[in-house]
ZAVEXLO-991835 format. One record per atom (N, C-alpha, C): residue number from 0; atom name; x, y, z. Coordinates in Angstrom, 1 decimal. Example, Ala and Ser with C-alpha at 12.3 -4.5 7.8 and 13.67 -1.06 7.14 Angstrom:
REM ZAVEXLO-991835
ATOM   resi   name        X        Y        Z
ATOM      0      N     13.2     -5.7      7.8
ATOM      0     CA     12.3     -4.5      7.8
ATOM      0      C     13.2     -3.3      7.8
ATOM      1      N     12.8     -2.2      7.1
ATOM      1     CA     13.7     -1.1      7.1
ATOM      1      C     12.9      0.0      7.9
This chain:
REM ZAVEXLO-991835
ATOM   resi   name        X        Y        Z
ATOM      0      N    -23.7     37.9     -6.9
ATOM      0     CA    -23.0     37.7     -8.1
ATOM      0      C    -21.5     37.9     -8.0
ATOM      1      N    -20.8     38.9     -7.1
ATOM      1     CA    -19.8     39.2     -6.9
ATOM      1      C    -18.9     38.1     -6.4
ATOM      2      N    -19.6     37.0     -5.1
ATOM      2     CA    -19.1     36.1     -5.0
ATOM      2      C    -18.7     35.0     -5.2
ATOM      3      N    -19.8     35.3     -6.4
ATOM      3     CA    -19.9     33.7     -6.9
ATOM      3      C    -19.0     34.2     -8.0
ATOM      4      N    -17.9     35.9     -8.6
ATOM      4     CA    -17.4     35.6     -9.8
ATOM      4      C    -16.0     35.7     -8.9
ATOM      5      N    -15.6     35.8     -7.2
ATOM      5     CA    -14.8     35.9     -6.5
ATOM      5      C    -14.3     34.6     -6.5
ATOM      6      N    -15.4     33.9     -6.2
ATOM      6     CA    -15.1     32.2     -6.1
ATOM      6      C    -14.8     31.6     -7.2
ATOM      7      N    -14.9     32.1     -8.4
ATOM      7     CA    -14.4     31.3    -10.0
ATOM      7      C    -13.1     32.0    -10.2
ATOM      8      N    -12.6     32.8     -8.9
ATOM      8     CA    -11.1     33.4     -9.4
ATOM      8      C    -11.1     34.0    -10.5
ATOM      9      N    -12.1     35.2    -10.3
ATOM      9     CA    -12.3     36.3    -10.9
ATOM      9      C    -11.6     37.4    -10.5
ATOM     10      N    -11.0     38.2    -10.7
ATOM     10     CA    -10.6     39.4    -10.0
ATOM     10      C    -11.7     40.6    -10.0
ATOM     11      N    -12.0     40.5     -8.7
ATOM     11     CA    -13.0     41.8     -8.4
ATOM     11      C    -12.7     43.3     -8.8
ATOM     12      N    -11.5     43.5     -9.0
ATOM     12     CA    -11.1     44.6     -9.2
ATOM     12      C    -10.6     45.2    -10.9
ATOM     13      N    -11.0     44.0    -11.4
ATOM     13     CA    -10.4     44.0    -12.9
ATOM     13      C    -11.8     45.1    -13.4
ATOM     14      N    -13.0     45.3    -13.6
ATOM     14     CA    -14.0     46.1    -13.7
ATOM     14      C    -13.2     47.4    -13.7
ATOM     15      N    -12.9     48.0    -12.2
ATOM     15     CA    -12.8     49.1    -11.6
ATOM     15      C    -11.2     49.6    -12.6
ATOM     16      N    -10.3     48.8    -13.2
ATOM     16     CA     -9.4     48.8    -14.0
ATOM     16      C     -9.4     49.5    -14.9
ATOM     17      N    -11.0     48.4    -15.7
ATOM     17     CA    -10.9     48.7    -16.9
ATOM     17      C    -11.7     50.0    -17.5
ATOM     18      N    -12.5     50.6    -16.1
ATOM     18     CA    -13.1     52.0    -16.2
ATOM     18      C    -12.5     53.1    -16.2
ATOM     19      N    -11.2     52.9    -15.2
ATOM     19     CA     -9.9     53.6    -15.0
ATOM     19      C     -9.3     53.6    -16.5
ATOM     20      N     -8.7     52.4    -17.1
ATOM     20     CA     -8.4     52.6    -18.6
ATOM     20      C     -9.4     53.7    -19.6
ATOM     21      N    -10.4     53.5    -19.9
ATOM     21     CA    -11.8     53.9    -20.5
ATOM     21      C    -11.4     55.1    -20.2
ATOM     22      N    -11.6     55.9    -18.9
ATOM     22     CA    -11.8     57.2    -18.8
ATOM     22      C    -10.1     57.9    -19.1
ATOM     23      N     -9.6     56.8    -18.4
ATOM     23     CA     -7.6     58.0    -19.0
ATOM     23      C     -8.3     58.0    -20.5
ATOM     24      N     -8.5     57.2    -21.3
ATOM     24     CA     -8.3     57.2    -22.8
ATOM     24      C     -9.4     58.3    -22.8
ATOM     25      N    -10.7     58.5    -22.8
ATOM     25     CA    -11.6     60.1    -22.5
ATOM     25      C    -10.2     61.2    -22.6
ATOM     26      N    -10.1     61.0    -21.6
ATOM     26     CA     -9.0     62.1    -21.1
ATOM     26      C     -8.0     62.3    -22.3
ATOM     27      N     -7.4     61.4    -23.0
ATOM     27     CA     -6.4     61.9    -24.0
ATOM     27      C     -7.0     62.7    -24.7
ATOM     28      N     -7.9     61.7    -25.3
ATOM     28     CA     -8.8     62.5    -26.1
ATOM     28      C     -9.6     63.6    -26.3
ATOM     29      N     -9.9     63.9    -25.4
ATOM     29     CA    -10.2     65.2    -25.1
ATOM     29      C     -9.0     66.1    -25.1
ATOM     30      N     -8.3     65.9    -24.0
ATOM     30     CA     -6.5     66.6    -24.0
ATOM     30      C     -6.0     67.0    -25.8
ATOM     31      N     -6.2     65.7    -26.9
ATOM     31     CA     -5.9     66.3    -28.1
ATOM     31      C     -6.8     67.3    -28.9
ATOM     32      N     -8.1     67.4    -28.3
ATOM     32     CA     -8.8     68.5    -29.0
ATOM     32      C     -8.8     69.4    -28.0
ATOM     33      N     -8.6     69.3    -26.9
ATOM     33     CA     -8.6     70.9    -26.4
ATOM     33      C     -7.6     71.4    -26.1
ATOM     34      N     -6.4     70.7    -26.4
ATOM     34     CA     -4.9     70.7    -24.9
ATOM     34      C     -4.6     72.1    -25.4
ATOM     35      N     -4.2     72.7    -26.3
ATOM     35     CA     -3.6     74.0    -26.4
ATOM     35      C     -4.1     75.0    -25.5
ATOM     36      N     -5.2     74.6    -25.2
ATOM     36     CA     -6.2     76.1    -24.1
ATOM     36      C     -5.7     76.0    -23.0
ATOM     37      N     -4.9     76.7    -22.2
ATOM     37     CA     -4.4     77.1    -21.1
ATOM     37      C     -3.9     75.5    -20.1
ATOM     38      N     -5.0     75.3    -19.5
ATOM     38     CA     -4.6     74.6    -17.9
ATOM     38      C     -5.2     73.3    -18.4
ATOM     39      N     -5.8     72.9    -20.1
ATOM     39     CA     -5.8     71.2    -19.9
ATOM     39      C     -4.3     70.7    -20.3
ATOM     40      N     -3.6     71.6    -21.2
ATOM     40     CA     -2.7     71.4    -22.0
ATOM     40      C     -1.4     71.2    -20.7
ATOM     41      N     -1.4     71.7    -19.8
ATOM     41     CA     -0.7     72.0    -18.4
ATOM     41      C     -0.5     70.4    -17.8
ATOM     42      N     -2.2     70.4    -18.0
ATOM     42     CA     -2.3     68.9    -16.6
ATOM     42      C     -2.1     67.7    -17.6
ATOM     43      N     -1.5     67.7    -18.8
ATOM     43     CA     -1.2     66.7    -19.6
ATOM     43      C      0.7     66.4    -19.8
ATOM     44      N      0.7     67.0    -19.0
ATOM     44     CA      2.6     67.2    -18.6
ATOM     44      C      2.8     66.4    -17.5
ATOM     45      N      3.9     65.4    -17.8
ATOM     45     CA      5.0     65.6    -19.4
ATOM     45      C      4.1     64.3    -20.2
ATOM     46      N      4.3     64.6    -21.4
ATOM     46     CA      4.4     63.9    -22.8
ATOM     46      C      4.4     62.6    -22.9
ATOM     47      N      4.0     61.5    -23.2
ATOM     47     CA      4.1     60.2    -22.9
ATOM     47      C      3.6     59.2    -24.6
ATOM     48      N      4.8     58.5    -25.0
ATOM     48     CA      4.2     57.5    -26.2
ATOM     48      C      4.3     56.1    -25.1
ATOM     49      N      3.7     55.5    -25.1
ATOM     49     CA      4.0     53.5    -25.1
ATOM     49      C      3.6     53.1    -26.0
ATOM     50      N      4.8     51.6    -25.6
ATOM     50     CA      4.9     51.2    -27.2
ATOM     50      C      4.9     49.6    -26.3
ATOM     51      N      4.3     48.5    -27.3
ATOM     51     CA      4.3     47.2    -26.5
ATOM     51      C      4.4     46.3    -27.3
ATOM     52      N      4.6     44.5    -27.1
ATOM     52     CA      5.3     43.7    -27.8
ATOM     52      C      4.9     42.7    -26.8
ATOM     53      N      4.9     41.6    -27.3
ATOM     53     CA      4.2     40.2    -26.4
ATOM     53      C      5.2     39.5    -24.9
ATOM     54      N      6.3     40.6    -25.0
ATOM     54     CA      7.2     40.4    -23.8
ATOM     54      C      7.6     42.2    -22.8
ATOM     55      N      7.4     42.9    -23.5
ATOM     55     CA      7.5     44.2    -22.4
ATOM     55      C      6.8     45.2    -23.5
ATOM     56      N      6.2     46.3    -22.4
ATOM     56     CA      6.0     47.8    -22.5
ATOM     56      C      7.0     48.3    -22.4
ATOM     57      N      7.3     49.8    -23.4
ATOM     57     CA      8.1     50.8    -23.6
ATOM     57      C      7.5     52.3    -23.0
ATOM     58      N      7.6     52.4    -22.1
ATOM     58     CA      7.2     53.9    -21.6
ATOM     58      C      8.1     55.0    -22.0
ATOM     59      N      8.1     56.3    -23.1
ATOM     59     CA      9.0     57.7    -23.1
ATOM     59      C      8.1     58.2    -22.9
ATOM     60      N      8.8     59.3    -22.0
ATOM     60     CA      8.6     60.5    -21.2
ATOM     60      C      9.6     61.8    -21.4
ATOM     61      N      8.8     62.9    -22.0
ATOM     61     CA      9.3     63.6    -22.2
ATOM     61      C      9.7     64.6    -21.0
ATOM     62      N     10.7     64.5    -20.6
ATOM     62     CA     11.3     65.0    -19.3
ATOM     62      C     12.5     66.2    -19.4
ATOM     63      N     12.7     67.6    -20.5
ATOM     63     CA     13.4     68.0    -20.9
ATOM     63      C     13.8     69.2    -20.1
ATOM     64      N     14.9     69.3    -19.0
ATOM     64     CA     15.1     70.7    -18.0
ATOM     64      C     14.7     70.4    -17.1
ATOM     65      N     14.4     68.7    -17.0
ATOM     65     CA     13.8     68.5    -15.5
ATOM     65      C     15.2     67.2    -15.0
ATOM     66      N     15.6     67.4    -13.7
ATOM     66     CA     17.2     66.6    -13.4
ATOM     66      C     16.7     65.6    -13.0
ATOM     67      N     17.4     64.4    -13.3
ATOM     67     CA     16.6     62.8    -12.8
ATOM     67      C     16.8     62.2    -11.3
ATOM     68      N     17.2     63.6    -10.7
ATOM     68     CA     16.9     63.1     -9.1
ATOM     68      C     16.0     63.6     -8.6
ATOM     69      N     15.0     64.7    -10.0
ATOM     69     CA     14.1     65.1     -9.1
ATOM     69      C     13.1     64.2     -9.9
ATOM     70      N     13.2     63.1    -10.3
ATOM     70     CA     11.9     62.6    -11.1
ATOM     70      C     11.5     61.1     -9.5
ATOM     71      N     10.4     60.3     -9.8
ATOM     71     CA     10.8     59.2     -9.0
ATOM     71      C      9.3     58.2     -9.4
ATOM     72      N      9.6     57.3     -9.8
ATOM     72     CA      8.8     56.1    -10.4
ATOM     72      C      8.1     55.2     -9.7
ATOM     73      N      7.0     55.3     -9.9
ATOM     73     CA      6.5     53.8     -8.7
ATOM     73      C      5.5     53.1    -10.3
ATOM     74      N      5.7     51.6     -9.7
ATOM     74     CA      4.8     50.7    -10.1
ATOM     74      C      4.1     50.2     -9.5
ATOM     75      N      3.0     49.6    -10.0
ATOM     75     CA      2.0     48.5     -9.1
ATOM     75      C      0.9     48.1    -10.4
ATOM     76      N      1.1     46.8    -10.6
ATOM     76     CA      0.6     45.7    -11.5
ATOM     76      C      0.2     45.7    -13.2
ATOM     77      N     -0.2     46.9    -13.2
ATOM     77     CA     -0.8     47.2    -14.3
ATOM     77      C     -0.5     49.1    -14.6
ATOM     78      N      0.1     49.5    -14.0
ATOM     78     CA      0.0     51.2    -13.5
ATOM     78      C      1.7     51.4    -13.9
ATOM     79      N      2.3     52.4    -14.0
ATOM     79     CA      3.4     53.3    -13.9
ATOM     79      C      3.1     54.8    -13.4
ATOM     80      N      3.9     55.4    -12.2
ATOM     80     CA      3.3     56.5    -12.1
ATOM     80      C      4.5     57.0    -12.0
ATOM     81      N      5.1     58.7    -12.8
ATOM     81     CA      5.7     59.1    -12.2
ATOM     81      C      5.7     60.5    -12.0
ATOM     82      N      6.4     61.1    -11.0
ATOM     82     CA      6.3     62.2    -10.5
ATOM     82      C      7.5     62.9    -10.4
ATOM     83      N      7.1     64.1    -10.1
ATOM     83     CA      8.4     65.0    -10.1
ATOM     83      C      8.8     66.6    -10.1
ATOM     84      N      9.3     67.4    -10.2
ATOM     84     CA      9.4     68.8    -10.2
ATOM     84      C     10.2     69.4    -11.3
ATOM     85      N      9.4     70.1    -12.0
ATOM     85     CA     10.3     71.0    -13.1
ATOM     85      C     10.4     72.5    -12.3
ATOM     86      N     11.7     73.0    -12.0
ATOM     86     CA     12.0     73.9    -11.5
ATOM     86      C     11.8     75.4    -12.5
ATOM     87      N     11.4     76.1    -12.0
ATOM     87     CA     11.3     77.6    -13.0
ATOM     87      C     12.8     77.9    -13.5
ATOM     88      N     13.5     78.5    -14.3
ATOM     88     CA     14.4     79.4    -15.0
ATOM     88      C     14.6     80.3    -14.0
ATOM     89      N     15.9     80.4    -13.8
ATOM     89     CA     16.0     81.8    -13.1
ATOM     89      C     16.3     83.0    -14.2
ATOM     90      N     15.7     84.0    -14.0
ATOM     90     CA     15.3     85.4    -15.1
ATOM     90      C     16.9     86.0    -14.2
ATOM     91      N     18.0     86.8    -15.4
ATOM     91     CA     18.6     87.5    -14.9
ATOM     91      C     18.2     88.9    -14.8
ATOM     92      N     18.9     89.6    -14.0
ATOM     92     CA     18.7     91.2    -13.7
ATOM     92      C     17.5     91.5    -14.7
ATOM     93      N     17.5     92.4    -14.6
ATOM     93     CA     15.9     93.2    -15.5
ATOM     93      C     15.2     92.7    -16.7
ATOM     94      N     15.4     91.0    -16.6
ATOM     94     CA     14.7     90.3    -17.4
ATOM     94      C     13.5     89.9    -17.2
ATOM     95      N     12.4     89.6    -18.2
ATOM     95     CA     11.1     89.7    -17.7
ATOM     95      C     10.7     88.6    -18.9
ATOM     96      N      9.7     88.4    -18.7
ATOM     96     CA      9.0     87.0    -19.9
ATOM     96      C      8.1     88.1    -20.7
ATOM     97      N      8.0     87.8    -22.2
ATOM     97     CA      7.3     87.9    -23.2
ATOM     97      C      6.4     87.0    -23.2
ATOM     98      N      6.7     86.0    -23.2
ATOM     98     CA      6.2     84.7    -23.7
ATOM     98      C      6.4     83.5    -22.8
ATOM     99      N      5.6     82.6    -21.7
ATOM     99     CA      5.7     82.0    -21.1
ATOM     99      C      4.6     80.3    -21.2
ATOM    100      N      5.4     79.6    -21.8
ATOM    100     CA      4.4     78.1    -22.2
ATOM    100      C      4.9     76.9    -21.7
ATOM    101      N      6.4     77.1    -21.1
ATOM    101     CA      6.9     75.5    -21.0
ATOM    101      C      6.2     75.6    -19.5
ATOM    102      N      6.1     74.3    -19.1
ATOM    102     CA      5.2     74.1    -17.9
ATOM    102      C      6.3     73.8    -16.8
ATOM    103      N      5.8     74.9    -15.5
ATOM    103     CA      6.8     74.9    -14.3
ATOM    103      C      6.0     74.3    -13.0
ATOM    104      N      7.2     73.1    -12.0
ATOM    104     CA      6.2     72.8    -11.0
ATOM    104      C      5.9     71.6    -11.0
ATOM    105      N      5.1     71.1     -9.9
ATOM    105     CA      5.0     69.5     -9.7
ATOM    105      C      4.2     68.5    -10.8
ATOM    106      N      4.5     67.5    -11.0
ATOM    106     CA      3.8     66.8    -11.9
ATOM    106      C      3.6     65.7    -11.5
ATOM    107      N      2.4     64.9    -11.8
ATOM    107     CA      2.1     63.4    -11.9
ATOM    107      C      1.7     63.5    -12.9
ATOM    108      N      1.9     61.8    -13.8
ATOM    108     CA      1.5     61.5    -14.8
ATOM    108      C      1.2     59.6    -14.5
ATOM    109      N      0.4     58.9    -14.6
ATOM    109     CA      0.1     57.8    -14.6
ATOM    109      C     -0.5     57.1    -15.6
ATOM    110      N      0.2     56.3    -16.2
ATOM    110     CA      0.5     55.2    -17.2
ATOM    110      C     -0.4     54.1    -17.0
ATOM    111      N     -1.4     53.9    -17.8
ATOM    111     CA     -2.1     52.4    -17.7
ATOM    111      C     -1.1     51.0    -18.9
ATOM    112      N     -0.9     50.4    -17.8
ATOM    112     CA      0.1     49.2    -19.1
ATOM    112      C     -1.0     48.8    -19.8
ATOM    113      N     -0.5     48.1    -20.9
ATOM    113     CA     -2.2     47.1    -21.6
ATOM    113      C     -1.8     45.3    -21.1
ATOM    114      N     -1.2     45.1    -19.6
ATOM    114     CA     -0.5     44.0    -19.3
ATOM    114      C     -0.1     44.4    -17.6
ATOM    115      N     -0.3     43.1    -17.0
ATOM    115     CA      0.6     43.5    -15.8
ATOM    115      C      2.2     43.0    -16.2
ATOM    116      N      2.5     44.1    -15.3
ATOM    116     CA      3.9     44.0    -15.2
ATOM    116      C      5.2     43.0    -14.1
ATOM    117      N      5.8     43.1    -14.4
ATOM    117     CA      7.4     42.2    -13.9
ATOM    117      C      7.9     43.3    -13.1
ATOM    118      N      7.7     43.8    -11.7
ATOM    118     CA      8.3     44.9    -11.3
ATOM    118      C      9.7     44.5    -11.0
ATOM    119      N     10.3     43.4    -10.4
ATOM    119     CA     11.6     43.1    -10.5
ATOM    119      C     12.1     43.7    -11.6
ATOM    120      N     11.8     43.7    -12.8
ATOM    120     CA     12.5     43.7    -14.1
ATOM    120      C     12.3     45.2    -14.6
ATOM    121      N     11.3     46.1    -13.8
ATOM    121     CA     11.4     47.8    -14.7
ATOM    121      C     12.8     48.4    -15.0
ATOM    122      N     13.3     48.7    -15.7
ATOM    122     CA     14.2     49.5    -16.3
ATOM    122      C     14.1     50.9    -16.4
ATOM    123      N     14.5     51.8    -15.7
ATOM    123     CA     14.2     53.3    -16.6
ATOM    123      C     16.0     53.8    -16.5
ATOM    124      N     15.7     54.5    -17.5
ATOM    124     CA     17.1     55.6    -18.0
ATOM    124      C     16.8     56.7    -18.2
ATOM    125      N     17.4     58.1    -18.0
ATOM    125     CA     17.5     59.3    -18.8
ATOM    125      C     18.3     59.7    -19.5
ATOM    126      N     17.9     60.0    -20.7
ATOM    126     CA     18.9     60.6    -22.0
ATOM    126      C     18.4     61.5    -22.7
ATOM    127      N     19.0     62.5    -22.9
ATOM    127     CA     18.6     64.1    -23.8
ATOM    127      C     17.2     64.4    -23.5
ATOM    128      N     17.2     64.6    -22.1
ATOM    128     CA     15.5     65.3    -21.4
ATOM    128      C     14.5     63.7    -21.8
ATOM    129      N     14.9     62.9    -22.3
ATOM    129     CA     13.6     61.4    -22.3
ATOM    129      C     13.7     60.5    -21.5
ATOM    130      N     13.1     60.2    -20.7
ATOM    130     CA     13.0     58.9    -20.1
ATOM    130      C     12.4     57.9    -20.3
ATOM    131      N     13.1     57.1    -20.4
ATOM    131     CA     12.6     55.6    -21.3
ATOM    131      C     12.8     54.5    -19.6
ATOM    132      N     11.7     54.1    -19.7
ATOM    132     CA     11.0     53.1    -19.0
ATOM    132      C     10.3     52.0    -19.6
ATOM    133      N     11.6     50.7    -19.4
ATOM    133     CA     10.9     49.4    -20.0
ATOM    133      C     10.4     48.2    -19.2
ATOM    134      N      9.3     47.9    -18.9
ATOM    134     CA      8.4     47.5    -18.9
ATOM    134      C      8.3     45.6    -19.0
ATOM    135      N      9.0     44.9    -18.1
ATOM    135     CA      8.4     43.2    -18.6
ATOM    135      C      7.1     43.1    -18.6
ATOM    136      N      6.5     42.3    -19.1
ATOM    136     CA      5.3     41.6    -18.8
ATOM    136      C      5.1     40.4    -17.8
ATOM    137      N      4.2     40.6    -17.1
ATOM    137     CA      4.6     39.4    -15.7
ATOM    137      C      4.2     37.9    -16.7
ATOM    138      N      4.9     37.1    -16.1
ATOM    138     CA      4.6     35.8    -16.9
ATOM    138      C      3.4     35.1    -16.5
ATOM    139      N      2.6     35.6    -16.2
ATOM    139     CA      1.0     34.8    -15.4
ATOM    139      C      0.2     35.6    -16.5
ATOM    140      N      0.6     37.3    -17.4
ATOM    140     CA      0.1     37.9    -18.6
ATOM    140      C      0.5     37.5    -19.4
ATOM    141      N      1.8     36.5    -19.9
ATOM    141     CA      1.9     36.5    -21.1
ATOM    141      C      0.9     35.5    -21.9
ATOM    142      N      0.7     35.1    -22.9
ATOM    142     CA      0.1     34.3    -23.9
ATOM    142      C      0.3     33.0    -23.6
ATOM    143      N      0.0     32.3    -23.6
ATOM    143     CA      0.4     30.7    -23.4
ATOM    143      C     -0.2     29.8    -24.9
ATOM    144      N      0.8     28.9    -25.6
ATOM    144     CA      0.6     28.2    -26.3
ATOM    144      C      0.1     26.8    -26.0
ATOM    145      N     -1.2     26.9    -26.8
ATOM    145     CA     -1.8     25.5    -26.1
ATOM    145      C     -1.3     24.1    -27.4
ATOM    146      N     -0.9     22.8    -27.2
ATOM    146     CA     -0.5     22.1    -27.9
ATOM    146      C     -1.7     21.2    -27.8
ATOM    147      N     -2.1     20.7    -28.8
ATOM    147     CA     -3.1     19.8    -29.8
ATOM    147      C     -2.7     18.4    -29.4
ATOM    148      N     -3.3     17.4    -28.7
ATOM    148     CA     -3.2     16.0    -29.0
ATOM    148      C     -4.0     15.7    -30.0
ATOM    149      N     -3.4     14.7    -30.8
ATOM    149     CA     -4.3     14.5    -31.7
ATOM    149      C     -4.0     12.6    -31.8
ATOM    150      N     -4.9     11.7    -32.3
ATOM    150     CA     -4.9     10.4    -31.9
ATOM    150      C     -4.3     10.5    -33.7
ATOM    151      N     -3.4      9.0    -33.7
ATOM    151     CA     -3.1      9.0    -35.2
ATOM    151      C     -3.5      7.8    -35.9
């Protein structure tokens, strides 16, 4: 069956995709009912809205006290991943923590598009701790209008 949906120019890997999608979205979801408890709330860092439109994705990333040479972006087709290091505070002299929540230390976070992407065309910027990463849609994903002959 596999070859015969390989040979109708099916993508074999579109399945394995769409399970990957299915389970991140599990994962939010759960992250929103449990995230405040210690180490899920952790591994849900940093913060992420997308926002989409029939010509690009909008990726923000909340990236606030983290420097944008230490962030670094990869794409591939349908994916955004980025990574990077939030550095600890240095404590002066006989300073000590009360209270300790903002999250220190390496991160990945990967982005399912709802679209493949135009990687020639990604955009990202940093401004006031956000990173906004925009997103073409490859033009083999966009919509295509089909035109009507009609006999008169």
């Amino acid at each position: 069956m596999l070859i015969r949906d390989i040979e109708r120019g099916l993508d074999p890997w579109r399945m394995l995709r769409e399970v990957e999608r299915e389970f991140n979205r599990l994962y939010r979801e759960f992250d929103q009912l449990f995230g405040q408890y210690g180490e899920v709330a952790e591994a849900a860092y940093p913060r992420v809205n997308l926002m989409s439109n029939a010509e690009k994705a909008v990726v923000q990333v909340e990236l606030p006290g983290v420097n944008p040479d230490e962030i670094d972006i990869t794409a591939h087709e349908d994916t955004i991943t980025i990574r990077g290091t939030r550095k600890p505070l240095e404590l002066k002299e006989k300073e000590r923590y009360h209270l300790k929540e903002r999250f220190e230390g390496d991160f990945t976070r990967t982005v399912n598009l709802p679209f493949r992407a135009e990687l020639e065309g990604i955009k990202a910027r940093y401004q006031k701790g956000i990173l906004t990463i925009e997103v073409p849609r490859a033009e083999k994903d966009k919509p295509k209008k089909i035109t009507i002959e009609a006999e008169k």
